[in-house]
Every structure is written in structure tokens, then in C-alpha cells.
N, C-alpha and C positions, 0 to 999 in steps of 0.2 A: 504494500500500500504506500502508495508516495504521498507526502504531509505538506499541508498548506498550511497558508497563515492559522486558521483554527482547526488544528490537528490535523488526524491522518484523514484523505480522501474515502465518502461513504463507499463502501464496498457492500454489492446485496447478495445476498445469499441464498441458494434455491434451495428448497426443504427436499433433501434426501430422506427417507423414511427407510426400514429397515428389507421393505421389499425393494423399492426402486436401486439401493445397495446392492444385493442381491443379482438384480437385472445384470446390473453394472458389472460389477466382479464377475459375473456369468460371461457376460462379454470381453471382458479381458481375456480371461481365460482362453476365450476363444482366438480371439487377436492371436494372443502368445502362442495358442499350441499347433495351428494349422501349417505356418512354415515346417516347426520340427517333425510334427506328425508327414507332412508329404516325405523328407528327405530321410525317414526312417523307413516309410513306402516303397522308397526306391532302393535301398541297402537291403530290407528282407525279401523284397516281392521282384525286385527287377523292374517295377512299376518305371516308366520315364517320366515319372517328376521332381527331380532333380533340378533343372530350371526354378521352374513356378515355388517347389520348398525356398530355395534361397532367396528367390524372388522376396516371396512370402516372410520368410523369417527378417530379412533386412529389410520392410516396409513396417509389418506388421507386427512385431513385437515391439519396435520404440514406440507405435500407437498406441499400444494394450498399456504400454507404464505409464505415457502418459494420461490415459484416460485414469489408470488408478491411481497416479497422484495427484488431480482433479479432483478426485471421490474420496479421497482421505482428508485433502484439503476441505471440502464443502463439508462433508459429515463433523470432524473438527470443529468449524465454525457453526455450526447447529446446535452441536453441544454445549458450547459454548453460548450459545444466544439462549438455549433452556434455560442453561447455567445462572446467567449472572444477564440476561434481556430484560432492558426495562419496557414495558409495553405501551405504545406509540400511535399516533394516527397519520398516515398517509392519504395525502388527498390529493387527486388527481388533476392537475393543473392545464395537461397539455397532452392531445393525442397527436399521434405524426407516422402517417404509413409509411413504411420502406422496402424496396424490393432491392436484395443482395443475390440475383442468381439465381437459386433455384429457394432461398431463402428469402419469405416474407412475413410481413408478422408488423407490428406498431410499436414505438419507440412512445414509453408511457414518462410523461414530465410529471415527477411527483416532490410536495412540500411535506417531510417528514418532521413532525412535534410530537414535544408530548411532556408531561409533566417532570422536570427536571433537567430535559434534555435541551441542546442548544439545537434550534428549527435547522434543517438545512434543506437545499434542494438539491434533486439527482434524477438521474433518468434510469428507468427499466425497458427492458428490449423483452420484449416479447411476440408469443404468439398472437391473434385477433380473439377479444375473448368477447361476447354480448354484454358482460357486465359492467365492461370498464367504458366511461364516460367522464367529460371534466367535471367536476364539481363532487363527484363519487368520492366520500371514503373510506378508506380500508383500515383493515386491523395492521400492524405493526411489531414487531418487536428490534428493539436497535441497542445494542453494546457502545453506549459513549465511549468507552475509554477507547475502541479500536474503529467507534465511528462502523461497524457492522449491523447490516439490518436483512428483515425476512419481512416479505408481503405474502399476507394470506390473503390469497383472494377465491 
């Protein structure tokens, strides 16, 4: 997190729960074990994927880690937001569509307060969701000292 004049920049954080975990590490796994599994394919079986294993294993395995140091990072800061989150209102200042490629979804302008905390604004990137409108708000939890917050919506 890089620090400005008042403290560190809000950083949000998306609620991993203990399945979506799950999905995740599942997916790594996967990532990680397709290269070696083909080039072990080609050693027992004769199979000719040998190519595509290496392929596989030098694409796909530096994906797999870092999607699970992604998923250790955000599960971390969830816990942390249980931990010690003081509870917040986010309200929706500014909707803004964006298409990135095959990637679209709305860039949501939110004023996050809330009793003891110092207001800040921030934006969330999201998918299109029916609920979200300006003047909408939402529940909150945000960690002042690290400037860390989670929207429930």
C-alpha cells in the first residue's frame, strides 16, 4: 500500500469465504499440476506431450502461485477486517461503465465514513450489479490503521 499525506492508500478487499478458498486453491492446484502431470505422461506412456508439459509447466505454474499469493493475501486481510473492522457506510457517489476487452463491468465512486473513522473516497471496479445506484448505501467495514475496507453488497 503506498501512503499519502493521510496515511496509507484505501485498499478494498473482496470477501473470500471459506468455499470460494476452496475454488481457488482447487484451481491452483490445477494450474501447478497439468505441466508436470503431461511430462510425467510422456516418461511412462510414451505419450508426445512433452512440448505442451513444458509449455504448461513454464506458463502455468508461476500463474497457480501467483493466484495463491493473491488468496493468502485477501483471506489475511478479511481476517483481519473481522478482527479489528470498525463498521462503516459506503455510499455511492458515482457510477462509470468501462469496457477492458473482453472485461466489462462499472467503476463504482464510493465516500466511505463512519463513526470514528476519517471519510475518505475510493473507487471499486466491479461487475454491473441492479443494486448499485448513486445515492445507494452500503454496509462497510474498514481497518483505519491500514486504511483496509470490504463492501457488502
Amino acid at each position: 500500500m503506498a501512503d499519502s499525506v493521510n496515511g496509507p492508500e484505501p485498499t478494498q478487499v473482496s470477501a473470500i469465504g471459506p468455499l470460494g478458498a476452496l475454488f481457488l486453491y482447487s484451481c491452483v492446484a490445477v494450474l501447478c499440476l497439468c505441466g508436470p502431470v503431461m511430462l510425467a505422461a510422456t516418461v511412462f506412456t510414451g505419450a508426445g506431450l512433452m512440448v505442451m508439459g513444458i509449455v504448461f509447466t513454464v506458463i502455468f505454474v508461476p500463474v497457480g502461485l501467483g493466484l495463491w499469493g493473491s488468496t493468502v493475501v485477501e483471506r489475511e486481510y478479511n481476517r483481519r477486517l473481522d478482527a479489528v473492522g470498525v463498521p462503516a457506510t459506503a455510499e455511492i457517489t458515482d457510477l462509470t461503465d468501462f469496457a477492458g476487452g473482453e472485461d466489462t463491468g462499472v467503476v463504482v465512486g464510493l465516500r466511505v465514513s463512519g463513526p470514528g473513522l476519517r471519510t475518505f473516497e475510493t473507487s471499486w471496479r466491479r461487475s454491473h450489479h441492479p443494486a448499485l445506484r448513486v445515492g445507494r448505501r452500503l454496509t462497510a467495514v474498514v481497518d483505519p490503521a491500514d486504511n483496509l475496507f470490504r463492501v457488502e453488497l
